[in-house]
KEZA-526928 format. One line per field, with one value per residue (C-alpha): residue number from 1; residue in three letters; y, x, z. Coordinates in nm, 4 decimals, decimal comma, padded with zeros to 6 digits. Layout:
// KEZA-526928
k [NUM|...]
r [ALA|...]
yy [Y|...]
xx [X|...]
zz [Z|...]
//
This chain:
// KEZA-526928
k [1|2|3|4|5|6|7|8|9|10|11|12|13|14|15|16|17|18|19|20|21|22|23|24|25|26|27|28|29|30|31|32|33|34|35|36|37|38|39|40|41|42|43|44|45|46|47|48|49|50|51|52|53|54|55|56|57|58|59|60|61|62|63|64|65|66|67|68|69|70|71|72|73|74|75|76|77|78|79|80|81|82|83|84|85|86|87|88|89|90|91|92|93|94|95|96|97|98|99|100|101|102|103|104|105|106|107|108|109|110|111|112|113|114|115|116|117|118|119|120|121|122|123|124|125|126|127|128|129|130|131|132|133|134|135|136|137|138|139|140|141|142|143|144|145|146|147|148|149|150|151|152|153|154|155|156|157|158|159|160|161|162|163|164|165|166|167|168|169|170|171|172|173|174|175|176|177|178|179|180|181|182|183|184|185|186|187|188|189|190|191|192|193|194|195|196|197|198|199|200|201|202|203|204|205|206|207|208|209|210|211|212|213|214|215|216|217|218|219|220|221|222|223|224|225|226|227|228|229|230|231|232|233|234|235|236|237|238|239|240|241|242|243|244|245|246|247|248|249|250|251|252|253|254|255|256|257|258|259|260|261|262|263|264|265|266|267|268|269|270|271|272|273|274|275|276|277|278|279|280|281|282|283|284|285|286|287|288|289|290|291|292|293|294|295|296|297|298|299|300|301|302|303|304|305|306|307|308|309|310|311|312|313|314|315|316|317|318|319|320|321|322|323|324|325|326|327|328|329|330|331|332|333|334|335|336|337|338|339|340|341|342|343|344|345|346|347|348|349|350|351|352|353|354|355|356|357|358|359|360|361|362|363|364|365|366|367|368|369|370|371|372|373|374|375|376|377|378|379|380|381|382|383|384|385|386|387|388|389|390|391|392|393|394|395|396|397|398|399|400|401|402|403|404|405|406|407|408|409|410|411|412|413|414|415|416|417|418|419|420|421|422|423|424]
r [UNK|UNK|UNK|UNK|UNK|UNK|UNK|UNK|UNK|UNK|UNK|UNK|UNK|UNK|UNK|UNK|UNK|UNK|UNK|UNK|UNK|UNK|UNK|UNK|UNK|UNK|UNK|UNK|UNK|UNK|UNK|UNK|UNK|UNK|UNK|UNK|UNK|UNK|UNK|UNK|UNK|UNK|UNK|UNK|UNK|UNK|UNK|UNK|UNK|UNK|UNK|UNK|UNK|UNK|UNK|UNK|UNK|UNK|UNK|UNK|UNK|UNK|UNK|UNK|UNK|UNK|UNK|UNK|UNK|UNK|UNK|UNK|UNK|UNK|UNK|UNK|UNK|UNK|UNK|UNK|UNK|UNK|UNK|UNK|UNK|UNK|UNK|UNK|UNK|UNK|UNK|UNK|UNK|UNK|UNK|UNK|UNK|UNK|UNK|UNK|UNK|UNK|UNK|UNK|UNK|UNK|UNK|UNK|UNK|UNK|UNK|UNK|UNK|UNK|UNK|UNK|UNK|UNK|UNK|UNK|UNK|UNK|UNK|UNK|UNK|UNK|UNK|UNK|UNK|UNK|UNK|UNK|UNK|UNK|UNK|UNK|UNK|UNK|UNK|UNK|UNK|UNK|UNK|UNK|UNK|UNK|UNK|UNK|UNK|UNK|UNK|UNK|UNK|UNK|UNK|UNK|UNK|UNK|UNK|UNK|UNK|UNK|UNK|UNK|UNK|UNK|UNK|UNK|UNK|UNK|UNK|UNK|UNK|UNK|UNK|UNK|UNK|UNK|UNK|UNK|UNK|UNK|UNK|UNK|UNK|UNK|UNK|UNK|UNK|UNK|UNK|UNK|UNK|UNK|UNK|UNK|UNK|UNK|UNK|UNK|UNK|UNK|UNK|UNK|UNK|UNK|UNK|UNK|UNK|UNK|UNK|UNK|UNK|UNK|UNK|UNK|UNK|UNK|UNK|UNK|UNK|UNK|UNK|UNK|UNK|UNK|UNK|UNK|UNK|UNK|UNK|UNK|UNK|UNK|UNK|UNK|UNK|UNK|UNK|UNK|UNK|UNK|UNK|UNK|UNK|UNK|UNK|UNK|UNK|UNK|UNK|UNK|UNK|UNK|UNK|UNK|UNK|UNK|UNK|UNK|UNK|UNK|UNK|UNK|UNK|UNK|UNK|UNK|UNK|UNK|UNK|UNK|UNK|UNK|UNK|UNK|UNK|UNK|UNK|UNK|UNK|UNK|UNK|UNK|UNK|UNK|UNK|UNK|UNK|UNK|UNK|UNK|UNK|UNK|UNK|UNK|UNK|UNK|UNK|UNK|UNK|UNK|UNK|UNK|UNK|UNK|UNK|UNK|UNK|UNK|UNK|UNK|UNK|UNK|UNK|UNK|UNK|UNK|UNK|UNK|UNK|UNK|UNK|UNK|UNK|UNK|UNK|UNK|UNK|UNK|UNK|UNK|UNK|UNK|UNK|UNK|UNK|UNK|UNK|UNK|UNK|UNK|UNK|UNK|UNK|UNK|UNK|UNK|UNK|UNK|UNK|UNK|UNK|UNK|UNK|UNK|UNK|UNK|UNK|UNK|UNK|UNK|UNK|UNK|UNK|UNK|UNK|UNK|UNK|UNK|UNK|UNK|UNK|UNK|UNK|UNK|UNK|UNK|UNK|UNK|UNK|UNK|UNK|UNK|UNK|UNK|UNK|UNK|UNK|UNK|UNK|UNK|UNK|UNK|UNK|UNK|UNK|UNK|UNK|UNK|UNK|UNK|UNK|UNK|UNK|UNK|UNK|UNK|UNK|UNK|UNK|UNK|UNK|UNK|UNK|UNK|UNK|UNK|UNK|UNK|UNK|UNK|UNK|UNK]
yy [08,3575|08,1329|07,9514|08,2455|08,3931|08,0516|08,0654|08,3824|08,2936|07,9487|08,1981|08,4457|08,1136|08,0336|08,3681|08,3876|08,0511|08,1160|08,4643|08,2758|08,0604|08,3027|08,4854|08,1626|08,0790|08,4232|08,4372|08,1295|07,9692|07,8469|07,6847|07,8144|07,5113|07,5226|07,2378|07,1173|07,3058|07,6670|07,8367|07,9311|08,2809|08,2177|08,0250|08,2539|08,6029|08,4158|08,3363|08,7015|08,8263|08,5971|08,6388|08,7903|09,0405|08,7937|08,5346|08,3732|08,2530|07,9915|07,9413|07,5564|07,5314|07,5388|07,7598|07,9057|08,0752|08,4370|08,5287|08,8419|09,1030|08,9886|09,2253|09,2078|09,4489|09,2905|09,4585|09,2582|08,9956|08,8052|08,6203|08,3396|08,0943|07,7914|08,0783|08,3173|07,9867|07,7556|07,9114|08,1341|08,3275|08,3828|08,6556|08,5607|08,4887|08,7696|08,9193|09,1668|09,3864|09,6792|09,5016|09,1473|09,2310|09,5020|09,5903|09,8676|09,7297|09,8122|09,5708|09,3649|09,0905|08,9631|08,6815|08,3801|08,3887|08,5465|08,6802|08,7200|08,8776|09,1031|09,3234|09,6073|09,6751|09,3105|09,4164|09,7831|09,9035|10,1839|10,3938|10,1269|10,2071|09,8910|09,6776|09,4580|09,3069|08,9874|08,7348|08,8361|08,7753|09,0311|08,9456|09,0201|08,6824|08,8329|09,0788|09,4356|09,5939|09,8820|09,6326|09,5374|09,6729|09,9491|09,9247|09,5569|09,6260|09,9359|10,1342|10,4730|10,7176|10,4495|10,4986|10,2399|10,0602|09,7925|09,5893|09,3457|09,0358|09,0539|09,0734|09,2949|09,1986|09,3832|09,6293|09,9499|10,2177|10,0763|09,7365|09,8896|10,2037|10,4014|10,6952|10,9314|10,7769|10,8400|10,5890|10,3870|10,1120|09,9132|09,6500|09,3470|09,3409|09,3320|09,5231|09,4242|09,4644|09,7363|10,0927|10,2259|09,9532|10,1268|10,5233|10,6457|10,9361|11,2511|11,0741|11,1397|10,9512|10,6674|10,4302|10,2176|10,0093|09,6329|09,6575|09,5686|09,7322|09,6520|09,5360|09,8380|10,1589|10,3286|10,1952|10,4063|10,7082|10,9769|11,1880|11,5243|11,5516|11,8604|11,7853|11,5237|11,5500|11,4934|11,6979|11,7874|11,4890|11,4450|11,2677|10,9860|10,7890|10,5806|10,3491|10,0243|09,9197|09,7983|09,9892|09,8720|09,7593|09,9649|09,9015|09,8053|10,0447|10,2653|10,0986|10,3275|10,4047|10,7741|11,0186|10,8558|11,0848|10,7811|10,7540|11,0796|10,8463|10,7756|10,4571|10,3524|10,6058|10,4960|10,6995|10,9968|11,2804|11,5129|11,7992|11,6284|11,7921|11,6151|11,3039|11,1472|10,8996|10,6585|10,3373|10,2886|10,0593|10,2361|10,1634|10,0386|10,2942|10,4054|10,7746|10,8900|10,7253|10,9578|11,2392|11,5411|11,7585|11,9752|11,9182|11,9652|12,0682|12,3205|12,2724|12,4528|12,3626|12,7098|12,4941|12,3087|12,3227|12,1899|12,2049|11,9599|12,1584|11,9106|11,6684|11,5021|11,2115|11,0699|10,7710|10,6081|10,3378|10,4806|10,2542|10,3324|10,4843|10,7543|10,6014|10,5398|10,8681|10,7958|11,0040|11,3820|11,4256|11,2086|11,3799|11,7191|11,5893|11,4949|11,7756|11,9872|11,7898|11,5674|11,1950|10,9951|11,1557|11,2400|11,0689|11,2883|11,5318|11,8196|12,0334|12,3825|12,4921|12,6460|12,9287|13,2460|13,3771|13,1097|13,0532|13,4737|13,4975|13,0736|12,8325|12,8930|12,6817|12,3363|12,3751|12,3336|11,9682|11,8469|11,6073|11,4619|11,1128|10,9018|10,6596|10,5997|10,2372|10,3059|10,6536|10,9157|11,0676|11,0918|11,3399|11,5720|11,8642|12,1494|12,1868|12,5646|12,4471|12,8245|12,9906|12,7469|12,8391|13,2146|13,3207|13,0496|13,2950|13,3265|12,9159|12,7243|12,3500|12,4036|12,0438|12,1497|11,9920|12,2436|12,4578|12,5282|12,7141|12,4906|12,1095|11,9042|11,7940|11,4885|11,2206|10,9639|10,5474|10,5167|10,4018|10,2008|10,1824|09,8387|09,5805|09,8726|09,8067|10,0445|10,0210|09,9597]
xx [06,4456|06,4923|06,7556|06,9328|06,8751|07,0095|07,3082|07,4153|07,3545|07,6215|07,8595|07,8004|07,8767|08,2201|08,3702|08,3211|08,4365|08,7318|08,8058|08,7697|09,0544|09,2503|09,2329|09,3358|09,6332|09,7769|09,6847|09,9172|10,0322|10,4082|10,6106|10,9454|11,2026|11,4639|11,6485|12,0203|12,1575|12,1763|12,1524|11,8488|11,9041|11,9132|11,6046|11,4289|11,5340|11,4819|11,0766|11,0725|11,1852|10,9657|10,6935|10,3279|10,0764|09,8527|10,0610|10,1276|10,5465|10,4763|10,8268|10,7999|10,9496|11,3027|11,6083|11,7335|12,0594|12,0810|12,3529|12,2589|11,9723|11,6348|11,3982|11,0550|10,9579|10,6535|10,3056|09,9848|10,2018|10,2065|10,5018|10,4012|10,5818|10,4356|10,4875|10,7634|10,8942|10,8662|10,9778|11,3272|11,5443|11,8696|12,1067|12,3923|12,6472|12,4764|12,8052|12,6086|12,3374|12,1826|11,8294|11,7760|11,4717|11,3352|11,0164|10,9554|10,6022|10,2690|09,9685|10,2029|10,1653|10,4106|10,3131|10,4126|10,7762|11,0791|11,4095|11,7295|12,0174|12,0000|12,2708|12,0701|11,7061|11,5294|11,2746|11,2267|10,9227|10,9931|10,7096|10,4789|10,0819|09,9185|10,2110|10,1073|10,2996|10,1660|10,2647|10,6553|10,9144|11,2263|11,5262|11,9032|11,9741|12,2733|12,0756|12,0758|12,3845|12,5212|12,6188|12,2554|12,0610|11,8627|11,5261|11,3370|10,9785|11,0608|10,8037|10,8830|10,7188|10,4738|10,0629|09,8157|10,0560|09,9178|10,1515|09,9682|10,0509|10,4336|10,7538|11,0187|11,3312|11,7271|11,7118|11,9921|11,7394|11,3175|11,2095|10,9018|10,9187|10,7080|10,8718|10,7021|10,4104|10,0317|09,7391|09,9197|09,7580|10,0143|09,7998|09,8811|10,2474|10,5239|10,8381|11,1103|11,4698|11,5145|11,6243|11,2795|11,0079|10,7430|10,8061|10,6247|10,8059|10,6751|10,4032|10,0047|09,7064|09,8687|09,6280|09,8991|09,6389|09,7316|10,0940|10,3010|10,6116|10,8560|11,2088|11,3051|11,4896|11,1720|10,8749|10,6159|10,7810|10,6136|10,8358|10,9025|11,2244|11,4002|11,5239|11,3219|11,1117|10,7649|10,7560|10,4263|10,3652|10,0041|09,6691|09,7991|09,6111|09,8054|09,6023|09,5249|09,9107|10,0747|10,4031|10,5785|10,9194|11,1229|11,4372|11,7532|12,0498|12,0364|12,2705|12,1987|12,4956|12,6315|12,4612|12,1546|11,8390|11,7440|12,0512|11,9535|11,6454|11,6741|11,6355|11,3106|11,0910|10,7348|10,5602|10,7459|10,5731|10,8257|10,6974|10,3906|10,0501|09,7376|09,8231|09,5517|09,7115|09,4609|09,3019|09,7039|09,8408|10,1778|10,3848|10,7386|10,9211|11,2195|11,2776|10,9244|10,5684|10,4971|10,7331|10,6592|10,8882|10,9888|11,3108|11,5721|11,8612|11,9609|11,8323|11,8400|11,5474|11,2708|11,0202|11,0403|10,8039|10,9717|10,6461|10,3989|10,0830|09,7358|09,8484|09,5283|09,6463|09,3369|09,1781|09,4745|09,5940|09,9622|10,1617|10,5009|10,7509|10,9989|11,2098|11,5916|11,6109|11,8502|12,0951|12,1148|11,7760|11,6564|11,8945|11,7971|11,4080|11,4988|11,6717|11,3550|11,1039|11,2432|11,1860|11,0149|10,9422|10,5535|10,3939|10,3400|10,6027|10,5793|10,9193|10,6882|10,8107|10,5941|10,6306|10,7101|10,3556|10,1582|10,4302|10,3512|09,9572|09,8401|09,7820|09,5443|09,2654|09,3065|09,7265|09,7434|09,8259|09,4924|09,5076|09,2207|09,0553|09,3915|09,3691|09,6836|09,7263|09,9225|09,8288|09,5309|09,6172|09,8029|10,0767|10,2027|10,4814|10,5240|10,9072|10,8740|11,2153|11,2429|11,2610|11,4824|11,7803|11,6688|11,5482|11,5988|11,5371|11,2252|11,1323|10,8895|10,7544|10,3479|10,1951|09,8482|09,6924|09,7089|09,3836|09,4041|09,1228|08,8748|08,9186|09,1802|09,0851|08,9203|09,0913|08,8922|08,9975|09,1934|09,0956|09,3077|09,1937|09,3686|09,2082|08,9180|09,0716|08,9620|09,1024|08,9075]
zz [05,4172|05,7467|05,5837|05,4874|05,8461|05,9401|05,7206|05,8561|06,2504|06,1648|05,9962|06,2985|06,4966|06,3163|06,3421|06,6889|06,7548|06,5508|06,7231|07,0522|06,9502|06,8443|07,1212|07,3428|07,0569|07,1527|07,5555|07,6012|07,9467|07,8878|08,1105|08,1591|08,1093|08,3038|08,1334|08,0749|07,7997|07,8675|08,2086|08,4292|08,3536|07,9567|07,9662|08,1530|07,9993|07,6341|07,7059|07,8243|07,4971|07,3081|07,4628|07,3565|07,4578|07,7070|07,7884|08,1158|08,2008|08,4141|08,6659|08,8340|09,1737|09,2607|09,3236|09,0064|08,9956|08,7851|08,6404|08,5218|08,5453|08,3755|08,1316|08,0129|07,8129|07,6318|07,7269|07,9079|08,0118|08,3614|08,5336|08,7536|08,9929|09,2454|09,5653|09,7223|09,8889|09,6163|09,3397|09,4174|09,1934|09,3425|09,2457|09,4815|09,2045|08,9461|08,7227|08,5205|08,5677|08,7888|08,9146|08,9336|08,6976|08,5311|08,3739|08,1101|08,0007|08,1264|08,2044|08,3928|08,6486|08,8966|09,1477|09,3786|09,3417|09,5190|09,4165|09,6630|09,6743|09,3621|09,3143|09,2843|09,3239|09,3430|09,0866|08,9302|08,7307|08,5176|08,2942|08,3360|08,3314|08,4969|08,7446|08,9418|09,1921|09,4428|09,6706|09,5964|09,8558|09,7635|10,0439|10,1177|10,3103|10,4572|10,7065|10,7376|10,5269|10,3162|10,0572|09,9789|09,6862|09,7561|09,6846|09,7046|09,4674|09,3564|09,0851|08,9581|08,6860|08,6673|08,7201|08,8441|09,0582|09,3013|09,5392|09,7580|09,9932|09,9221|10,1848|10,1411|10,3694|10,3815|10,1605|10,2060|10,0947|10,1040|10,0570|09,9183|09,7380|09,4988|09,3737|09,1332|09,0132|09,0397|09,1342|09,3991|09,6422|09,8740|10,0823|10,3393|10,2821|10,5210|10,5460|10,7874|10,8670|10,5448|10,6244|10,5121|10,5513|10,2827|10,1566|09,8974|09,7663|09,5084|09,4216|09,4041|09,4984|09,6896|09,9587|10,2182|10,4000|10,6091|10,6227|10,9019|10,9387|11,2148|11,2711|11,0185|11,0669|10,9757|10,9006|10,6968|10,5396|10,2717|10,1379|09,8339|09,7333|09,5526|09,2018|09,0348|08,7923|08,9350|09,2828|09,5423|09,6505|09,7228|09,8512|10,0368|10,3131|10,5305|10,7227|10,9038|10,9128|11,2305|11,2524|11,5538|11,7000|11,3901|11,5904|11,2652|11,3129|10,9915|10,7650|10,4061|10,2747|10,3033|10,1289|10,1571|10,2604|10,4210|10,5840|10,7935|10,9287|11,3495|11,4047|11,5615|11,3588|11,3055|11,0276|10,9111|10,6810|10,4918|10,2951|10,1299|10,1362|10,2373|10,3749|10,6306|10,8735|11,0717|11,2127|11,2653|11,5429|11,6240|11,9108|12,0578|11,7813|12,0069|11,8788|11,7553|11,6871|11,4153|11,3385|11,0621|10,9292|10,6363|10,4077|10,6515|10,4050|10,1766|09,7917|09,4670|09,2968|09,2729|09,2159|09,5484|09,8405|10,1319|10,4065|10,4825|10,4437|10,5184|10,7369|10,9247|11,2074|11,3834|11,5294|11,5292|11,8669|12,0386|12,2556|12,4305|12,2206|12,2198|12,5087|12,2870|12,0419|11,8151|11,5567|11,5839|11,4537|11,7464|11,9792|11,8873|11,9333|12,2480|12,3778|12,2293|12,3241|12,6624|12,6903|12,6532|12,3091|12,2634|12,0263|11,7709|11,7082|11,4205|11,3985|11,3064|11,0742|10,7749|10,5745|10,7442|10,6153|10,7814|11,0730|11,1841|11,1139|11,0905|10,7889|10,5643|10,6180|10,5238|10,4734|10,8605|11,0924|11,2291|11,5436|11,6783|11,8090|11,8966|12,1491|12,4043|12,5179|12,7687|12,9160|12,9691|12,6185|12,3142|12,3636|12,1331|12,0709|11,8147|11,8639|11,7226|11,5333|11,3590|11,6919|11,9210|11,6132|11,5856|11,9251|12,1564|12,4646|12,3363|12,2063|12,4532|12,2612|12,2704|12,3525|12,2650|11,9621|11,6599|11,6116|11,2536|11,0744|10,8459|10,8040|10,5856|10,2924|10,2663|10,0653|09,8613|09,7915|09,5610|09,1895|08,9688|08,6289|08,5094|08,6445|08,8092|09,1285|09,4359|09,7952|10,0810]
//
């Protein structure tokens, strides 16, 4: 009986060992050859196509040359290089192509390597559950211009997203964007010189913690958008970033929503609900520190909600700002508001319900706790925007902090549930 128990405890044994095995056989590092015989791109978009569930593409250092976009559409599969200054893939003579590469896979991992001057968007994740994207460096080494791709790491439709420790430099539109997705966590990055420096866009559940974003047009923007097809935007926390010195003449090109962006906006809110902004170091933004607004233009889509409705800004540290308005949106701030522009501006308006007898509680803009670095207080202005077009006899901006009924709702870390990550 013991040597039968034995028997079966070495057979136990084997299988395991040969499971094991298998498992390593098919989680396989390979090293991505870029030899003589066929192009960087060609080497690199063939191991991408042949490669399996668990393996790791291993890029050595160097500048490659792409000559067309790159896809990976191959499940649980990471993308390596030697770091974002080691290991470059350049896009500067790329023929063919709309991103320099483009992921329509989930359980994916992108780390320590940098692409430039993509055509398009640097690298665009599409329907993926599980990206990943660290230590990237995504740059236009021209500088600021219209003829730069839009978006640098760019994720849309796409749940459990996490983007940490990466640089996103030139972009026309956002150097980091998330648009549409749910389960979002964007952490020590840094955004500079791009129209939008980080915007998260009709999306839910998103934490933005340990950025810095300066240099940019704008530098933190949440936004909802009319006509596409995931809209109330949601549950974001914005928080611990440095957003400072967001100073690049907006250079989107026309037609843009961005494009309507002044130049030296620090965080901007539009028409999202329950969004807490603190813990923020915000200063040196020449129109506005933190500006929140509805959808400023006409739409067509019923099923759009243009107000911000939960907006909670507190505890947060307020330099100078609001001394160079720019664009007719700054102007008009200006001309509302005077200069220098408080620090927190809200344009008022709100459904005509709420705007005549008060938010409901908790759909209201809560102020309270900010810190002024360089005065007695954090100042403030409701610019009453419905009335100064209607009834301007009547407009006056109230500078009092809003004293909605009830509290905003209070927003919890968020989860991801690949790799059971949670933000801080």
């Amino acid at each position: 009986m013991q040597g039968h128990q034995a028997f079966i405890g070495k057979a136990t044994l084997a299988i395991l060992l040969w499971a094991g095995l298998a498992a390593e056989a098919q989680a396989a590092q390979v090293a991505v050859s870029f030899g003589e015989g066929t192009s960087p791109q060609e080497a690199l978009q063939t191991a991408l196509i042949l490669a399996e569930p668990g393996d790791t593409l291993l890029l050595p250092a160097g500048t490659y040359a792409m000559a067309a976009g790159l896809s990976l559409d191959i499940d649980d599969v990471t993308l390596r290089g030697e770091g974002p200054e080691k290991t470059v893939l350049s896009f500067k003579t790329q023929e063919a192509g709309s991103e320099g590469l483009l992921v329509t896979s989930s359980h994916v991992t992108l780390e320590d390597f940098a692409i430039e001057d993509a055509k398009g968007d640097a690298i665009k994740a599409m329907g993926s559950d599980g990206i990943t994207f660290r230590n990237l460096r995504v740059e236009w080494t021209n500088g600021p211009s219209p003829e730069n791709g839009a978006y640098g790491l760019y994720p849309v439709s796409s749940k459990n997203v996490l983007i940490e420790n990466c640089t996103a430099i030139g972009a026309s539109d956002a150097g980091i964007y998330v648009g549409q997705s749910d389960g979002i966590i964007v952490r020590n990055s840094r955004a500079l010189f791009n129209v939008a420096g980080i915007e998260i866009e009709n999306s839910y559940r998103a934490d933005v913690y340990g950025n810095e974003a300066t240099r940019n047009t704008g530098g933190i923007l949440v936004f909802d958008l009319p006509g596409l097809p995931q809209q109330g935007g949601h549950s974001v926390r914005v928080f611990g970033n440095k957003v400072h010195t967001n100073d690049t003449k907006n250079f989107a090109p026309e037609g843009n929503i961005v494009g309507e962006v002044p130049t030296g906006t620090g965080i901007m809110v539009m028409a999202n609900r329950d969004v807490e902004i603190f813990d923020n170091d915000i200063a040196n933004n020449g129109t506005v520190n933190v500006l929140i607004v509805a959808y400023p233009n006409d739409y067509e889509d019923e099923d759009y909600f243009p107000y911000p409705q939960g907006i909670h800004v507190h505890d947060n540290r307020f330099g100078e700002g609001g001394a160079a308005p720019d664009n007719e949106i700054g102007s008009l701030i200006a001309e509302i508001a005077g200069t220098p522009v408080p620090d927190i501006v809200w344009d008022g308006r709100m459904p005509w319900m709420e705007y005549f007898f008060g938010a409901n509680a908790g759909n209201g803009l809560y102020i309270g706790g900010n810190e002024s670095t360089v005065s007695e207080s954090v100042t403030f202005a409701d610019l009453n925007v419905p009335l100064y077009f209607t009834a301007s006899w009547f407009h006056s901006v109230d500078r009092a902090y809003p004293d909605h009924a009830g509290e905003p709702a209070t927003l919890a870390p968020v989860t991801l549930t690949w790799q059971n990550v949670t933000s801080d």
